[in-house]
N, C-alpha and C positions, 0 to 999 in steps of 0.2 A: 790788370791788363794781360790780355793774352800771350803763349810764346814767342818766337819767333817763325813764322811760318814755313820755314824753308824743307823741315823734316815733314810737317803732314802735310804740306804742298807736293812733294817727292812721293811719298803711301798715297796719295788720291792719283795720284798722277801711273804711278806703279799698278796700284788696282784697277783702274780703267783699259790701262793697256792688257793685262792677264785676263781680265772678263772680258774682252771683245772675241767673238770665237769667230770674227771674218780673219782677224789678226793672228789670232794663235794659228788657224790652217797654217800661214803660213810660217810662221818662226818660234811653233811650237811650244811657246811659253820659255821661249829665252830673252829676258827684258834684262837686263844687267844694270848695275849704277856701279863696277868693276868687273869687266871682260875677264875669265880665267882663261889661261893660258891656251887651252885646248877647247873654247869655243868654238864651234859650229854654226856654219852660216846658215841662214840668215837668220839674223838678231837686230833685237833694240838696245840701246844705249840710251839710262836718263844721264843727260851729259849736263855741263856746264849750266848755272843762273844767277841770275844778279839781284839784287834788293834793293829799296830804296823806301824810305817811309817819313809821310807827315804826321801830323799832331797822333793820326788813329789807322788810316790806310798804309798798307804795303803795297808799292806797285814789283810784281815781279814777272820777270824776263826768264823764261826756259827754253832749252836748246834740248829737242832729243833727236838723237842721230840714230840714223835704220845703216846695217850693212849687209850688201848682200854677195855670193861669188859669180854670179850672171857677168856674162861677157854684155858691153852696153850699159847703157840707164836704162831700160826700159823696169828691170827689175827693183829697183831701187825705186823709183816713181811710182811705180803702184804701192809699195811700202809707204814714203813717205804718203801719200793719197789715207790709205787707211790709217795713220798715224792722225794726219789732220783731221779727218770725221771725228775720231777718238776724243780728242782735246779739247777741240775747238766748242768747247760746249762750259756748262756751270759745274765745273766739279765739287762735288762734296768736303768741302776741306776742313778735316777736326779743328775747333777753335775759331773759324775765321765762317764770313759771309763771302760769299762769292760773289763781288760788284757787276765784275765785269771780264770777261773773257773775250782776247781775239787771234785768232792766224795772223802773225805775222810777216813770216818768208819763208822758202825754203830756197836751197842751195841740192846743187846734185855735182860729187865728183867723181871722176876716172881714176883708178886706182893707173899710177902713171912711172911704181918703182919696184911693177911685176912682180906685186901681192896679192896679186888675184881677188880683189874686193874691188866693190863701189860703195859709195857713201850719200846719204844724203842729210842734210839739217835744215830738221822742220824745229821752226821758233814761234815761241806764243806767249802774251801777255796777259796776266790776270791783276784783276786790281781787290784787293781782299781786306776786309776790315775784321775785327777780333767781332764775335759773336755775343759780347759781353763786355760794356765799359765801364 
């Protein structure tokens, strides 16, 4: 049986964001999965996911957050947008078949304790069986 997915779920997910060159124009090839201190806006964040699995499928839940220092959402919303093109597709993922992929939701916040960011979380579900049983 295959690994657990959670690590080449994260590499497919990571490499699809760094090879979109609509995305890096704008955040440069800053995708984080831990923010360094002196990050520069605007960035991606692979954030928080969840697991769950039957006999052979893994359903998994991903959160990736865009931040940007734009006054408004307007900047953030175009980020998440090319975020969701990015994903919302079959990714490649070492070990596993790619069943099923979808956009979930996204959320958009105001930075409201004058940190000068916005935020948004775009969420997607992949359903992924091992490549080998």
């Amino acid at each position: 049986m295959a690994n657990h997915p959670a690590l080449p779920l994260q590499k497919a997910i990571f490499d699809a964001l760094l090879a979109d060159t609509a995305l890096n124009a704008v955040i440069d090839g800053r995708v984080y999965d831990h923010v360094p201190p002196d990050a520069v806006y605007p960035y991606v964040v692979i954030g928080e996911d969840s697991f769950s699995r039957d006999l052979w499928q893994h359903e998994c839940f991903v959160m990736i957050q865009g931040f940007t220092s734009q006054n408004g959402l307007t900047g953030v919303k175009r980020l998440a947008n090319l975020i969701q093109v990015i994903l919302d597709v079959e990714l490649q993922v070492e070990g596993y078949l790619t069943q099923e992929w979808s956009f979930e939701e996204s959320r958009f916040y105001k930075d409201e304790e004058g940190d000068n960011f916005q935020m948004a979380e775009v969420n997607f579900r992949y359903l992924l069986d091992p490549d080998t049983y």
